[in-house]
C-alpha positions as CSV (number, residue, x, y, z in Angstrom):
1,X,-18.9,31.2,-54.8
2,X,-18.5,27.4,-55.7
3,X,-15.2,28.3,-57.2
4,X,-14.2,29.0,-53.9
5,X,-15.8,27.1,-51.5
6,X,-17.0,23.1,-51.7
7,X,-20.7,24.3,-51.2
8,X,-23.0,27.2,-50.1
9,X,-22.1,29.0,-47.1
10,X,-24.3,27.9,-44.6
11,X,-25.7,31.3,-41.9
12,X,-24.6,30.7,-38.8
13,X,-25.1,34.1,-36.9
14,X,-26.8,37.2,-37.4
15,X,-27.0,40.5,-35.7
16,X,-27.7,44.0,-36.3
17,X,-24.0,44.6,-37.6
18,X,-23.9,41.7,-39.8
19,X,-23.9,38.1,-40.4
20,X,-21.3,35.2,-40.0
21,X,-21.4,31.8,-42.4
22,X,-19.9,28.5,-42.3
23,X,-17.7,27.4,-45.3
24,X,-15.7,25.1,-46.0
25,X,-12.3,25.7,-48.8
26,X,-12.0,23.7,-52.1
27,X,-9.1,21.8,-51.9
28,X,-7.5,24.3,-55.0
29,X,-9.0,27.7,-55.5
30,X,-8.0,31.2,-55.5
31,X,-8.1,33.1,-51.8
32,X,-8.7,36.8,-51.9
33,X,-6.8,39.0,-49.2
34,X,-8.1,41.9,-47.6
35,X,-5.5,44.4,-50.0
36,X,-7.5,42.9,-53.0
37,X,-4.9,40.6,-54.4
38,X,-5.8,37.2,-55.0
39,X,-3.1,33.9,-54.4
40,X,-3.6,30.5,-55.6
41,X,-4.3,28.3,-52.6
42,X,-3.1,24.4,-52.7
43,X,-3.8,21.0,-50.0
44,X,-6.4,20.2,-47.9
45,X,-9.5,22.4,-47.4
46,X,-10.5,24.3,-44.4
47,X,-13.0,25.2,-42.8
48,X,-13.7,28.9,-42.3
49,X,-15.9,31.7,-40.9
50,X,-17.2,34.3,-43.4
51,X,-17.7,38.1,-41.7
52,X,-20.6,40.3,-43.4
53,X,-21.2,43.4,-42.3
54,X,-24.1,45.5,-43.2
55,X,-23.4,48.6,-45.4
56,X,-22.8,52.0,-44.1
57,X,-23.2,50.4,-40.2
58,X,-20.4,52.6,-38.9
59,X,-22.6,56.0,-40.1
60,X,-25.6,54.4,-38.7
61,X,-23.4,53.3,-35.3
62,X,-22.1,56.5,-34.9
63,X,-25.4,58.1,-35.0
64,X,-27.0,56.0,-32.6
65,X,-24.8,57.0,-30.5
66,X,-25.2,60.7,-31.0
67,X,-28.5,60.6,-30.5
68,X,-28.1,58.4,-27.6
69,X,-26.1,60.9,-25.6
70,X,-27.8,63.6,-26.8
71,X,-30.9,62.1,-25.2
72,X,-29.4,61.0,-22.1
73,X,-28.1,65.1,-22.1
74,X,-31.7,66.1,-22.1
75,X,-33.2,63.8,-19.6
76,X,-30.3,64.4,-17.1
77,X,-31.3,67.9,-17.3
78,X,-35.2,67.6,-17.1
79,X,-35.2,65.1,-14.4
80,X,-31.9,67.3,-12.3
81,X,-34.9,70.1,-12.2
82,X,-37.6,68.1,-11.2
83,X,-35.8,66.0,-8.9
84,X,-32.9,68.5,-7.4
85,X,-30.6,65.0,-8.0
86,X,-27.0,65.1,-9.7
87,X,-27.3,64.2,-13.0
88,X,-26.6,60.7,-13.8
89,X,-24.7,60.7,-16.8
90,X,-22.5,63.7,-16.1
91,X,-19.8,61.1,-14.8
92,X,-19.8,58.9,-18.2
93,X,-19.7,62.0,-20.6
C-alpha cells in the first residue's frame, strides 16, 4: 500500500455496500487500471478516493429485493381481504 500511496488511507465513508478512503498518490508509483494492467505513473501526487465494496453485495442486493417484493406481494393480498382496498403495490410491480 505505501508503494502506492504517501500514507495509510484514511476511512472516510462507510455504508452497507462498502466503504470509501482518502489517499493521497506518491509522486512515482505504479497505478493499476480496472483491466488489471499496471502503468508507471510520474509528477505531482494526487489526491484520490478509494471505492470498496463488500463481497458478494450484488447476490445479497438482489435478494433483498426478492424478498422485499415477495413480502409486499403477500401483505397487499392479506390486507386487500381484510380491507376490500386496491392493493397498494400492484401499480409499482
Amino acid at each position: 500500500i505505501l508503494y502506492v500511496f504517501e500514507e495509510i488511507p484514511k476511512l472516510v465513508a462507510s455504508a452497507s455496500l462498502g466503504q470509501v478512503y482518502k489517499a493521497r498518490l506518491r509522486e512515482k508509483g505504479i497505478a493499476i487500471h480496472d483491466d488489471g494492467s499496471a502503468r508507471q505513473m510520474s509528477g505531482s501526487s494526487h489526491q484520490v478516493a478509494i471505492k470498496i465494496q463488500r463481497p458478494d453485495v450484488f447476490n445479497l442486493f438482489t435478494l433483498d429485493l426478492f424478498l422485499l417484493v415477495t413480502y409486499g406481494k403477500v401483505a397487499d393480498k392479506v390486507f386487500s381481504i381484510l380491507t376490500h382496498q386496491i392493493p397498494y403495490h400492484e401499480n409499482f410491480l
